[in-house]
Structures are given as structure tokens and as C-alpha cells.
N, C-alpha and C positions, 0 to 999 in steps of 0.2 A: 225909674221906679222899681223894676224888677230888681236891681241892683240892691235898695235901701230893704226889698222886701227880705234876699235872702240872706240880708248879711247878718238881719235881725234875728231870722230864723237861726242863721246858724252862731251867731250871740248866744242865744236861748240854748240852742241845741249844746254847744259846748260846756255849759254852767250846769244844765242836764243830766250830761254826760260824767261830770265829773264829780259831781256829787254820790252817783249812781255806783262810780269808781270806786269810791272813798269809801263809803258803807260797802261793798263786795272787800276789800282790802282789810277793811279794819277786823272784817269777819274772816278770813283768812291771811293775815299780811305776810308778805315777803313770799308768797306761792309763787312760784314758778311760770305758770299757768295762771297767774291774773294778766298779765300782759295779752295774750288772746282774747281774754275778755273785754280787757280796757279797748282794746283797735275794733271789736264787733260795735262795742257802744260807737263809738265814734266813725265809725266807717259806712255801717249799715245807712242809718237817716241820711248822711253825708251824698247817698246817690239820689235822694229824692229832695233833695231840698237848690240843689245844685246841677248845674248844665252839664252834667257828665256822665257819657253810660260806660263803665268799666268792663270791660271783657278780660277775667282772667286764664291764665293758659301755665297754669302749676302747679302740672304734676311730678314732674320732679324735686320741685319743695315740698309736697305733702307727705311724697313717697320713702322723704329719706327721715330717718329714725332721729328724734331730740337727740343733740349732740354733734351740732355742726355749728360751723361759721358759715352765716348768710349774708351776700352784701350787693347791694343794691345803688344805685343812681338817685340824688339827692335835688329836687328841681325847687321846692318851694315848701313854705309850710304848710300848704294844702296839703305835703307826702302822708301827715298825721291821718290822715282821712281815707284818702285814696290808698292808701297800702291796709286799710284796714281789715279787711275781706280775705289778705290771704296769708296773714301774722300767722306761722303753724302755733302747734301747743306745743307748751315749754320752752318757749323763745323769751329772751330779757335781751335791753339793747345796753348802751354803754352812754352815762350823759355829765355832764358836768357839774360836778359838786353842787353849784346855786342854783339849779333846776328846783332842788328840795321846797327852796323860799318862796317857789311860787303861787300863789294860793290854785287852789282846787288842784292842776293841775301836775304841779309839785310833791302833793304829797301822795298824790294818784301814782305816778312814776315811782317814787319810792317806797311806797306799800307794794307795787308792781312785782318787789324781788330784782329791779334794774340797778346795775353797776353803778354808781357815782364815784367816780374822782375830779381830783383838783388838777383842773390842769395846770403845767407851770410848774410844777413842782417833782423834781424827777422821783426820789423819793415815795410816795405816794402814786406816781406813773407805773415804778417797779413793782408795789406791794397789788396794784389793781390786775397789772399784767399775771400777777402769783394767780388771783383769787378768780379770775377769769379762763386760767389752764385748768386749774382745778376744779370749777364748775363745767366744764366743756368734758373733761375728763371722767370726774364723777358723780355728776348730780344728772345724767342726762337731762342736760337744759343746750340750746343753741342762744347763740347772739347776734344778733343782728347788730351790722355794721354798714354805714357809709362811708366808705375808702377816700371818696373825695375831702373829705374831711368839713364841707360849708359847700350850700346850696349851688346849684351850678342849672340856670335854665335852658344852657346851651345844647346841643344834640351833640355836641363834642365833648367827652367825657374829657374831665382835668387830669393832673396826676395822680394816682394814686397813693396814700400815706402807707406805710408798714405795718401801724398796730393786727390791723387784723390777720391779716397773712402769718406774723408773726406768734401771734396764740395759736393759730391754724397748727402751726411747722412745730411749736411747742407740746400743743395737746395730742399731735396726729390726726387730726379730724378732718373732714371733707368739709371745703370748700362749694357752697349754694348759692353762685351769683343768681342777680332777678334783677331783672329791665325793666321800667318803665318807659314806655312811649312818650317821648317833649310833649307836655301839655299846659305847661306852665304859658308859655306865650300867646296861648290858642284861647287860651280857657277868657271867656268874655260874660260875667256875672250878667249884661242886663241885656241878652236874648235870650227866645227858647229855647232854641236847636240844640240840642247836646251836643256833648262834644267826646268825639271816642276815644277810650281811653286803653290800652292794651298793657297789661302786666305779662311779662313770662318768665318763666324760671329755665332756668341751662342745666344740663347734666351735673352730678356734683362733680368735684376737681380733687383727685384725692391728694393727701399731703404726706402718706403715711413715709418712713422712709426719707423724707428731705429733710434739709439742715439749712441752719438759714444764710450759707451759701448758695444756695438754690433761688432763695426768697426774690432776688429782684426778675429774676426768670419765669416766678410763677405769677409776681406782680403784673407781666407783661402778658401772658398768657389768659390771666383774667378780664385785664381789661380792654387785649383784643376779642375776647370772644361775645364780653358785653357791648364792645363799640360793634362789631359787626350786628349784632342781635337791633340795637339802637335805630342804626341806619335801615337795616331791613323793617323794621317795623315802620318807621317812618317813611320808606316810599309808600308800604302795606296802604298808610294812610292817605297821602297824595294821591292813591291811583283812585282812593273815594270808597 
């Protein structure tokens, strides 16, 4: 029953949401800074409708200045929700072309100020990689990025892809990994109990200086420091 209750709620809550998007965007579109807005809407109601108490711990995402690469662990599409609380301002992420077609939420992303390209298409991959240095560079905006490239509910982070490192080593800009705690397998819609959830951000990782001979070196260096982060949070939560 709790189940049907809050799938409905958050039904409702996401149609909400993204109407609510759509009017702030249309009145501002392609700002920068709608992207923080859009993850407040969607994030906030997201811890009272659902079995999850979030504990954020990022202060070193807040503390560094628009104009980084942030990248983070991808477990489910509840990330939409639960990362919403700690999206800094002037952060745009990076999404796939046909995201745009998707009602409410589509054109929310897009009003957003967020990057679209095609994937598949190398062409188009280059011109994004342009328009994403140059945002990083000069518009102080950051991007959030998921390295994994597709959901991963495992506590074992997959490989990492290049794009992001890659505008990183292009733009000079510092690298802001951010951990989320496995909650994807835990997370159970039809009890009370919450279920805890730990966000934390890592020191930034700076790029200035490297060439992307370096890249698959800092690849490794990132996502040891997020797997170590991963596991330690994750006993944090076995020991209760």
C-alpha cells in the first residue's frame, strides 16, 4: 500500500515539478542557474514523500568557485531526486540530444541552459566538446558529469569514460568528484524506516598544467579516491 501511495505522490510531485520548471525557464531560459533551481524543486518534496533521510557532507563542492568539472557515481533514476539538495549554482550537466522530446521534463532540461548532443555522431561530439571548454572556461558555469557513462547500482564503480576529464585537461579547471552512498538496492518504497543516504564531495583535483597524456592517470586517480570514499561510506553504514 505504501508503495502505490508514494509512487502516486511522486507521479504528482514530478508533473509539479516540472511545470513549475518550465514557467521559471521560460521566464529566464538557457540561465545558468536554472539547473539549481530545477534539482531544489525536485529534490526537496523527494525526502518527505520517500524512505530516505539524506545527509549531505559538501563542503568542498559549495566551496569551489562556478567553473569546474563535477562528477559523481550514477546508481538509479531516483539520482534526479537525491542529488538534488546539493547541485551548486551555475552547474549545467551534459544530455542526449532526444532528452528535448520529452514532455515536461525535456523541455525543463533544455530551458535549463544544459548541453545536448547526439550521440553517435563524432562530428557533433567535437563541436559539444568546443562548447563545453568554452563554457567551463568562460561563462563561469561547472558541469556535472557521470564518468560511468549508464547507471551502475553496484558499490563497485565501472570504468570510467574520458569525456569529462578530457574538457577538464582542455579547460584547466578542477576536477569535484561527489559520492553517493549504494542506495539503489536498499531503497524499499513499501516501509517506513528511512533509509540513509550519505552524499560527500572530495577535495577538488586540479588539472591545470596536464595534457591529456596525463588523462588516463588522473582517470585512475579519480576514481580511486571515489571508490575508496564509496566503501568507507558504506561500512559507515553497516556498522548502523
Amino acid at each position: 500500500m505504501l508503495f502505490v501511495i508514494r509512487m502516486l505522490l511522486l507521479g504528482l510531485h514530478f508533473l509539479v515539478a516540472g511545470v513549475l520548471g518550465v514557467l521559471v525557464g521560460l521566464c529566464r531560459p538557457f540561465n545558468p542557474d536554472n539547473s539549481r533551481l530545477y534539482a531544489r524543486l525536485y529534490g526537496w518534496p523527494f525526502c518527505w514523500i520517500m524512505p530516505v533521510r539524506i545527509e549531505a557532507e559538501v563542503g568542498p563542492l559549495f566551496d569551489q568557485p562556478p567553473g569546474c568539472v563535477i562528477i559523481a557515481n550514477h546508481q538509479s533514476n531516483y539520482d534526479l531526486f537525491v542529488l538534488g539538495k546539493v547541485v551548486p549554482r551555475r552547474t549545467v550537466c551534459i544530455g542526449k540530444k532526444s532528452l528535448k522530446w520529452v514532455p515536461l521534463f525535456g523541455q525543463l532540461f533544455w530551458l535549463g541552459g544544459n548541453i545536448l548532443i547526439e550521440r553517435g555522431n563524432a562530428h557533433q561530439a567535437r563541436k559539444a566538446m568546443l562548447t563545453t571548454t568554452r563554457t567551463l572556461q568562460n561563462n563561469a558555469t561547472s558541469i556535472w558529469v557521470f564518468p560511468e557513462g549508464t547507471r551502475n547500482p553496484q558499490t563497485q564503480l565501472m570504468p570510467f569514460k574520458k569525456g569529462a576529464f578530457q574538457m577538464a585537461i582542455e579547460a584547466g579547471v578542477p576536477i569535484v568528484p561527489v559520492c553517493v552512498s549504494p542506495y539503489a538496492q536498499r531503497l524499499n518504497l513499501n516501509r517506513c524506516k528511512r533509509e540513509r543516504v550519505i552524499i560527500r564531495s572530495l577535495a577538488p583535483i586540479p588539472t591545470a598544467g596536464l595534457t591529456q597524456q596525463d588523462m588516463p592517470a588522473l582517470i585512475e586517480q579519480c576514481r580511486e579516491q571515489m571508490q575508496h570514499c564509496i566503501d568507507s561510506m558504506e561500512r559507515e553504514l553497516n556498522r548502523g
